[in-house]
C-alpha positions in Angstrom: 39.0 21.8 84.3 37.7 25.4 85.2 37.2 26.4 88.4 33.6 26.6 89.4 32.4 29.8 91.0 29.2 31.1 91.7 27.0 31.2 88.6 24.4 33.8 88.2 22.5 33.2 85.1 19.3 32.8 83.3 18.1 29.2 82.4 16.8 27.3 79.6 14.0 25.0 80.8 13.3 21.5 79.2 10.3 19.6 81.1 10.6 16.5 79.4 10.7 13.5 81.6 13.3 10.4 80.4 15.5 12.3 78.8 18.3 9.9 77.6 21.6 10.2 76.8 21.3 9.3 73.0 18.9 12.5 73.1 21.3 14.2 74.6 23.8 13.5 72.2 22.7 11.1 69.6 24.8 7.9 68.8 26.1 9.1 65.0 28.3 12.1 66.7 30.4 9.9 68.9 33.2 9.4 66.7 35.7 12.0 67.5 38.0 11.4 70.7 38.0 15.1 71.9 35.6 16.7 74.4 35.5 19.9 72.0 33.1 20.4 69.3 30.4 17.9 71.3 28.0 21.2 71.9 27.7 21.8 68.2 25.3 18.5 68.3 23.4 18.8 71.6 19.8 17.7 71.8 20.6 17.8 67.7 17.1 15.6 66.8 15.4 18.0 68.8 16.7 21.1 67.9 16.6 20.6 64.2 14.4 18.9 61.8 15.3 16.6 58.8 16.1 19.2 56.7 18.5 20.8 59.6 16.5 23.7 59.9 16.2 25.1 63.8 13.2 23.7 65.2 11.6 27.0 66.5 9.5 26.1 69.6 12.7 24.1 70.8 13.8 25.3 74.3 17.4 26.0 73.0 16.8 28.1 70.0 14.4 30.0 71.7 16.7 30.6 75.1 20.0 33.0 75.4 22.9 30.8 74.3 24.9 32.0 76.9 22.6 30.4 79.4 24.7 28.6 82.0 21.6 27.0 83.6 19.5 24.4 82.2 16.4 22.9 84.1 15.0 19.5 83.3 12.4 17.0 83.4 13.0 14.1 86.1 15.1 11.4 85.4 17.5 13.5 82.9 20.6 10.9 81.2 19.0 7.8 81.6 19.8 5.0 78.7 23.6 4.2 77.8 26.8 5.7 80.3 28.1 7.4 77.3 30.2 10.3 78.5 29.8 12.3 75.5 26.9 13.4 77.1 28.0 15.5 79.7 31.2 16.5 77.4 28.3 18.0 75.0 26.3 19.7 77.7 29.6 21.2 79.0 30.7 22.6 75.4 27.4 24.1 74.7 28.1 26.1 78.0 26.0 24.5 80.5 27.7 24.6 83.9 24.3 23.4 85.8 21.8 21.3 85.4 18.7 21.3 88.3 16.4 18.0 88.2 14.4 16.1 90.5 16.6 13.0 89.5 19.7 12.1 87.9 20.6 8.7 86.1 23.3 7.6 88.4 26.3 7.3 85.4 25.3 10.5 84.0 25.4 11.7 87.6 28.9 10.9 87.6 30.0 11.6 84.3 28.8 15.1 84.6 30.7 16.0 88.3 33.9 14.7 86.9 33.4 16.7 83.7 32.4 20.2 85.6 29.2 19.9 85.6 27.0 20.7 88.7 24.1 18.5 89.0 21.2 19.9 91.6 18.9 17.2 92.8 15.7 19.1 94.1 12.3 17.2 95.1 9.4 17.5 92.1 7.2 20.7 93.5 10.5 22.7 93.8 11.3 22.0 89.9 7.7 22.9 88.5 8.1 25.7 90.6 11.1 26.7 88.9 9.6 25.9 85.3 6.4 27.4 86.5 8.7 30.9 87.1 10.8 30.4 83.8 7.2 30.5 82.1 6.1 34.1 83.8 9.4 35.3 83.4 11.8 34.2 81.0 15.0 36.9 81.6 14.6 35.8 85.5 18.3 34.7 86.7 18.8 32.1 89.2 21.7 32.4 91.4 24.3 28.6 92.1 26.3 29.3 95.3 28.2 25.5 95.4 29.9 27.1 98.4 26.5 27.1 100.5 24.7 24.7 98.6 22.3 26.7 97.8 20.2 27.5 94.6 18.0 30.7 94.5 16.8 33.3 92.6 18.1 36.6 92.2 15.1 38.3 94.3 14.6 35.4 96.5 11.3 34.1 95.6 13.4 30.4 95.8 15.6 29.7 97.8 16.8 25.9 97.8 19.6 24.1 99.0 21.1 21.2 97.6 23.0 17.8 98.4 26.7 17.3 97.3 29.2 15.3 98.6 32.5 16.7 99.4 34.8 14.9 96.9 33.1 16.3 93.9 32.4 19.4 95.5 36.1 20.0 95.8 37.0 18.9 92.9 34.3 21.3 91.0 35.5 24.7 93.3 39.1 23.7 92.4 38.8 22.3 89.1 39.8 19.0 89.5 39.3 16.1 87.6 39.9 12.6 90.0 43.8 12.4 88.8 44.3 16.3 89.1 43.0 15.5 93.2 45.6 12.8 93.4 47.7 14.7 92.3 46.7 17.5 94.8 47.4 15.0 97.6 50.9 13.7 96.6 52.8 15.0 99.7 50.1 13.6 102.0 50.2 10.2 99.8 54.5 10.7 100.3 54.3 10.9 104.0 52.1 8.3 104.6 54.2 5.6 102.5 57.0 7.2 104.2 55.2 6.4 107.4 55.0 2.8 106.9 58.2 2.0 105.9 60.2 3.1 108.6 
């Protein structure tokens, strides 16, 4: 996976509460076996209508595509553990996502795919959204280093939970076999260890 470093970048904001994974990427686009091409059909129901036409008021045809940030509505990838999820979120470009809470699997799926997931409390979100509304080119500043989540003139300043498994594996790039792997002479010595 790519390394993560610290992201500066504006952020699309959608305040939808219960946002489930078959939103996220709908059931009829899970046939390929690659993570690539997954971005293509993100949010897809939303973003376009029956005719496939963009659906203007949408939050992602009306943001900058290269938007690295996106800031949702609590409880974002409820519903099934599908995977594809994050693999989609990740292919459209998004490196972050900030919510007040996180589906567990999705939780999971998305820090072993690359994908930082802040968990900040309710008032700190609408006040995010609330600044996205007044100012739309604002950036917002991830330091995974220090935890910490602000914007680029400091009107927020947050920090943020992670534990340190995943936030190694996300500064290194690491997926769970790649930090096995990264620990084979530790893993050597210690079986070495006990059979003597």
């Amino acid at each position: 996976m790519e390394k993560f470093k610290t992201i500066l970048s504006q952020a699309t904001p959608i305040s939808i509460q219960n946002i489930d994974t078959d939103q996220i990427i709908p059931a009829r686009f899970l046939k390929a076996i690659s993570r690539e091409g997954f971005g293509d059909n993100l949010f897809r129901d939303w973003r376009y209508d029956g005719d496939d036409n963009p659906v203007p008021d949408f939050p992602l045809n009306k943001s900058d595509k290269k938007n690295k940030i996106l800031i949702a509505g609590r409880n974002f990838g409820c519903g099934s553990s599908r995977e594809h999820a994050a693999w989609a979120l990740y292919d459209f470009g998004f490196r972050v996502i900030v919510s007040s809470f996180f589906a567990d699997i999705f939780n999971n799926n998305a820090l072993n795919n690359g994908i930082l997931t802040v968990c900040l409390d309710e008032k700190s979100v609408q006040n995010i959204f609330q600044i996205i509304s007044e100012n739309k080119t604002i950036k917002f500043m991830v330091d995974l280093g220090n935890q910490l989540f602000l914007t680029e003139n400091n009107s927020i300043k947050e920090s943020f939970e992670i534990n340190q498994f995943n936030k190694s594996c996300l500064i290194n790039g690491f997926d769970n076999i790649d930090f096995l792997r990264s620990k084979k002479n530790l893993i050597l010595e210690f079986e070495q260890s006990i059979n003597r």
